[in-house]
NUTOR-218227 format. One record per residue (C-alpha): residue number from 0; x, y, z. Coordinates in nm, 4 decimals, decimal comma. Last residue first. Layout:
// NUTOR-218227
  num         X         Y         Z
  NUM         X         Y         Z
...
***
This chain:
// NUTOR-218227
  num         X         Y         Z
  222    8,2999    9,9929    5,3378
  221    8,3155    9,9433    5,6609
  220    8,0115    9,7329    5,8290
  219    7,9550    9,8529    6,2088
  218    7,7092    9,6888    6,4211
  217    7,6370    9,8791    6,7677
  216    7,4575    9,7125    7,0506
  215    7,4391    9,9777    7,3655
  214    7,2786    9,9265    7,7087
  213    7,2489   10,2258    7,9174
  212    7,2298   10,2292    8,3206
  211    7,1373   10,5428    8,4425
  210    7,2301   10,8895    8,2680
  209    7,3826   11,1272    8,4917
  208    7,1999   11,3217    8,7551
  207    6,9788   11,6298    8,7353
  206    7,0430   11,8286    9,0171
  205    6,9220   12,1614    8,8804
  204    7,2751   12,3421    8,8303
  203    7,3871   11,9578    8,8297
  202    7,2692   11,9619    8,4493
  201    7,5157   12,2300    8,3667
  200    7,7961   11,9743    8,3858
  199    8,1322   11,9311    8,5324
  198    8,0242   11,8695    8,8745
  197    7,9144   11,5287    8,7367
  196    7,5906   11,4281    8,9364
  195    7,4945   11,1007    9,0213
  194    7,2775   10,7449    9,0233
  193    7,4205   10,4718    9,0226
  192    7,2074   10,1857    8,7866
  191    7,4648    9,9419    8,8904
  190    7,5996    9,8803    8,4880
  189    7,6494   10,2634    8,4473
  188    7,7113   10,1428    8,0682
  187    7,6533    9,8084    7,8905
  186    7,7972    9,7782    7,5957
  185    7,7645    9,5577    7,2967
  184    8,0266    9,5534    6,9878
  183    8,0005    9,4230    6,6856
  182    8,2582    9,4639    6,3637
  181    8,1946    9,2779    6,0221
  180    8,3943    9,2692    5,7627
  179    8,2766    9,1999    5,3849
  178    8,3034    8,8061    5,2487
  177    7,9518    8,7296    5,2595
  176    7,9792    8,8436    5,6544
  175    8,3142    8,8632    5,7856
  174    8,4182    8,8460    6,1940
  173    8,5405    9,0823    6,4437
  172    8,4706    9,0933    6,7941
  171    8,3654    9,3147    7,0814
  170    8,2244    9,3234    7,4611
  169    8,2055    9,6579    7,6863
  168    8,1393    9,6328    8,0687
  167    8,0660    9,9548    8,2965
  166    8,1366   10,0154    8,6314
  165    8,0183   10,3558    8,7897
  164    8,1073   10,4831    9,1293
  163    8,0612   10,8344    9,3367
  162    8,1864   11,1526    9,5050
  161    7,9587   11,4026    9,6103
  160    7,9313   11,7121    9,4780
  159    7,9694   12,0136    9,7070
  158    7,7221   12,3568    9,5859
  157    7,8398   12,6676    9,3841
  156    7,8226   13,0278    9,5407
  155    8,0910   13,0522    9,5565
  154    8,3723   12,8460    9,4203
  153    8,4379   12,5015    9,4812
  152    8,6993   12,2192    9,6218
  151    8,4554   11,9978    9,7743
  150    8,4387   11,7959    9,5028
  149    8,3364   11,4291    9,6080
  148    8,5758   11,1708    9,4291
  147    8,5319   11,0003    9,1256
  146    8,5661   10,5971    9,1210
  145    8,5478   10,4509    8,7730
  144    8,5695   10,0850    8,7301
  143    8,5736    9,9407    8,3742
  142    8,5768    9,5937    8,2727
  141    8,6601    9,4726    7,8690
  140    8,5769    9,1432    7,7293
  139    8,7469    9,1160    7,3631
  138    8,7731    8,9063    7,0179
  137    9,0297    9,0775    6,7656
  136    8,8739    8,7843    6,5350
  135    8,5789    8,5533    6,5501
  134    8,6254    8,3328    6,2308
  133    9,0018    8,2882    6,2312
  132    9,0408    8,1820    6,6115
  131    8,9135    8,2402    6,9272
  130    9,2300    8,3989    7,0626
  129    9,1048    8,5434    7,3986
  128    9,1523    8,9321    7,4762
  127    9,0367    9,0120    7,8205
  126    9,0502    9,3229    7,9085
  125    9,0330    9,4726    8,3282
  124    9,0452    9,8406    8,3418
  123    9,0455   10,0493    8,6624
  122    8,9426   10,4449    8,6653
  121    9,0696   10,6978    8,9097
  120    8,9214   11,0326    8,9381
  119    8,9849   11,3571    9,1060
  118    8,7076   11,6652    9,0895
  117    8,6516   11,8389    8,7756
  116    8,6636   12,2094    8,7935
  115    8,2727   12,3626    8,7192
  114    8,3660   12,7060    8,8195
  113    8,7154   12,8123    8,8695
  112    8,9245   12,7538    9,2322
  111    8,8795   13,0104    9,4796
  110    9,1714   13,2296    9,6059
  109    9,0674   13,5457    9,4254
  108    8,6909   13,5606    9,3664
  107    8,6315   13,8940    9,3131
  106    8,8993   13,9408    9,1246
  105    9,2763   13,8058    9,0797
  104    9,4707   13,5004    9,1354
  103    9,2234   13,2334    9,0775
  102    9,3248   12,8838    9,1286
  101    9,2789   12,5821    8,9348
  100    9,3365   12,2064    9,0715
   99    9,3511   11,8893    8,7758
   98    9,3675   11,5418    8,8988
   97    9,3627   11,1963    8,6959
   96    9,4322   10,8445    8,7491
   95    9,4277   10,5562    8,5582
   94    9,5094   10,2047    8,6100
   93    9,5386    9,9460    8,3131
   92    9,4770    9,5645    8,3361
   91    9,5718    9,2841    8,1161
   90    9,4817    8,9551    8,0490
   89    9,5313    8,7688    7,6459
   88    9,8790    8,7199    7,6660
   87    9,8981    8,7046    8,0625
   86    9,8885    8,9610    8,3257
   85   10,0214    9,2358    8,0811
   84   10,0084    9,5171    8,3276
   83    9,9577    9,9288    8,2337
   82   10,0038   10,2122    8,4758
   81    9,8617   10,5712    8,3494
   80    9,9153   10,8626    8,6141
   79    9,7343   11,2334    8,4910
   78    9,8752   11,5611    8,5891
   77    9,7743   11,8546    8,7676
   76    9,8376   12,2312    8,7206
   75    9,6035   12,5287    8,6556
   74    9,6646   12,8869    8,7300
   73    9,4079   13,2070    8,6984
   72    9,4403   13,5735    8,6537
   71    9,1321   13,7195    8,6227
   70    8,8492   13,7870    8,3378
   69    8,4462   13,7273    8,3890
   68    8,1690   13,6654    8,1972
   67    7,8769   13,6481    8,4745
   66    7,6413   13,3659    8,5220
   65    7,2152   13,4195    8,6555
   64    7,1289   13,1204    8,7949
   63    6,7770   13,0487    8,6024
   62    6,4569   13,1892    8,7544
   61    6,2151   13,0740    8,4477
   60    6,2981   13,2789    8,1991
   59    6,3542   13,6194    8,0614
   58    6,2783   13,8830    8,3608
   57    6,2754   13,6297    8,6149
   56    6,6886   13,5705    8,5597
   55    6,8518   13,4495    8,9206
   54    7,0953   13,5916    9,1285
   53    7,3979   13,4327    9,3479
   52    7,6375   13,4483    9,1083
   51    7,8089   13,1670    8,8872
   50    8,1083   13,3635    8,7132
   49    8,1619   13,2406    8,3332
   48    8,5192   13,2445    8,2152
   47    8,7661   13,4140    8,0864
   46    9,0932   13,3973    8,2053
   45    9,3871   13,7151    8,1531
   44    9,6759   13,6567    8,2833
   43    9,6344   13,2608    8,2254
   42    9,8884   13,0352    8,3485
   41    9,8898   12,6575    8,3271
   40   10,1391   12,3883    8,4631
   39   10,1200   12,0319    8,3597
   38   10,2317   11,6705    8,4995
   37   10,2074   11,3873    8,2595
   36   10,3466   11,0163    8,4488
   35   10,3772   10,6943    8,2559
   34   10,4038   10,3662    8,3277
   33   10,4722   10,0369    8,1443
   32   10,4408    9,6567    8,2114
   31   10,5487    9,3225    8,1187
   30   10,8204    9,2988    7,8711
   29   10,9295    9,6796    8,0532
   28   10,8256   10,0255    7,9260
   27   10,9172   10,3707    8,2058
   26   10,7473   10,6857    8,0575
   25   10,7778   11,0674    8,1713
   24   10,5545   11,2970    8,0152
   23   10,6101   11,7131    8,0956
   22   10,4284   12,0218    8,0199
   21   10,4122   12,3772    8,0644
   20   10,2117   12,6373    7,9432
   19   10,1030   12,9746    7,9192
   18    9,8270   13,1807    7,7846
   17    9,6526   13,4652    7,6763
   16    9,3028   13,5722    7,6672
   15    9,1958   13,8242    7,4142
   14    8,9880   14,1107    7,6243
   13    8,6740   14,1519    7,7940
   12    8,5426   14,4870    7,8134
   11    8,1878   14,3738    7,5778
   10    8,0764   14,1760    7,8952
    9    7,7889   13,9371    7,8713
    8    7,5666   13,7953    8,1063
    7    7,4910   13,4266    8,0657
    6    7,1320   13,3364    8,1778
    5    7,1655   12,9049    8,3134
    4    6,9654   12,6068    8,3183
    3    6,8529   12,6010    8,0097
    2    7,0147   12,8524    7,8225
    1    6,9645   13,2261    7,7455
    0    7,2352   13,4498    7,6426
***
């Protein structure tokens, strides 16, 4: 298959995958706050996935990295932290974390993680959610602050990604228009302009970064 940025080579061998997993969510609730805590363990005896190589397609395109469907045996684990604080009754703030490792047991790449694994992340969340009466209703400010680190953690003959920051800010309310609801809700994304790669995407293949900074107004009438 040709795509573009990558020329996927098939393999009519491969087999149904199979897997197996484990999970586990721990949650502690207070007036104030609550935590919770989702580890995971995943096997696969038999993972398919693509297989970057170190060849590229002339024949068909434009000199796109050639990928390889692959099968091996492959583990995943990780786990995602979620902390929430009621500062007051109309502040909070909510911590996230995330991290997922893979590791291939099998193949030509045994002992390397799997193509395109995410890197760690954290992301910070400040709301604001003032009472502003009848008229503008369910009324919020909302802060985000993503920090993603650099993966190093890759598989030949991929390249490092470095780590990097994005804030965005998010505004909403509620009111009624001739007696039918109104929502509204403006955005403003990658508020710094940052520019970046996620290692999860086939766009870094050519080092095309992520979108720069994105303003969004959206009206919604339900009906």
């Amino acid at each position: 298959n040709y795509h573009y940025f990558s020329y996927e080579k098939g393999n009519p061998d491969l087999g149904a995958e199979k897997s197996y997993q484990a999970d586990l969510t721990l949650a502690w609730n207070a007036d104030r706050w609550s935590i919770q805590l989702s580890p995971f363990y995943n096997y696969f005896p038999n993972y398919i996935y693509l297989n970057p190589t170190s060849r590229h397609d002339y024949a068909y395109g434009a000199g796109n990295q050639i990928f390889e469907y692959q099968q091996s045996r492959v583990q995943r684990y990780g786990g995602e932290l979620q902390f929430k604080y009621e500062i007051s009754k109309s502040l909070s703030a909510q911590f996230l974390g995330e991290i997922l490792q893979a590791r291939q047991l099998s193949g030509d790449k045994k002992g390397f993680t799997l193509p395109f694994s995410p890197p760690a992340s954290t992301l910070i969340n400040l709301t604001y959610s003032p009472y502003l009466g009848n008229i503008w209703r369910n009324t919020y400010f909302s802060f985000d602050y993503r920090l993603t680190s650099k993966q190093n953690n890759i598989v030949p003959p991929e390249k490092k990604t470095p780590g990097y920051q994005v804030i965005n800010i998010q505004a909403g309310t509620k009111l009624s228009l001739y007696g039918n609801p109104l929502q509204l809700s403006f955005q403003v994304q990658n508020l710094l302009d940052t520019k970046y790669l996620n290692h999860t995407s086939f766009y870094r293949l050519t080092e095309l970064p992520e979108a720069g900074r994105n303003l969004v107004l959206s009206v919604k009438i339900p009906f």
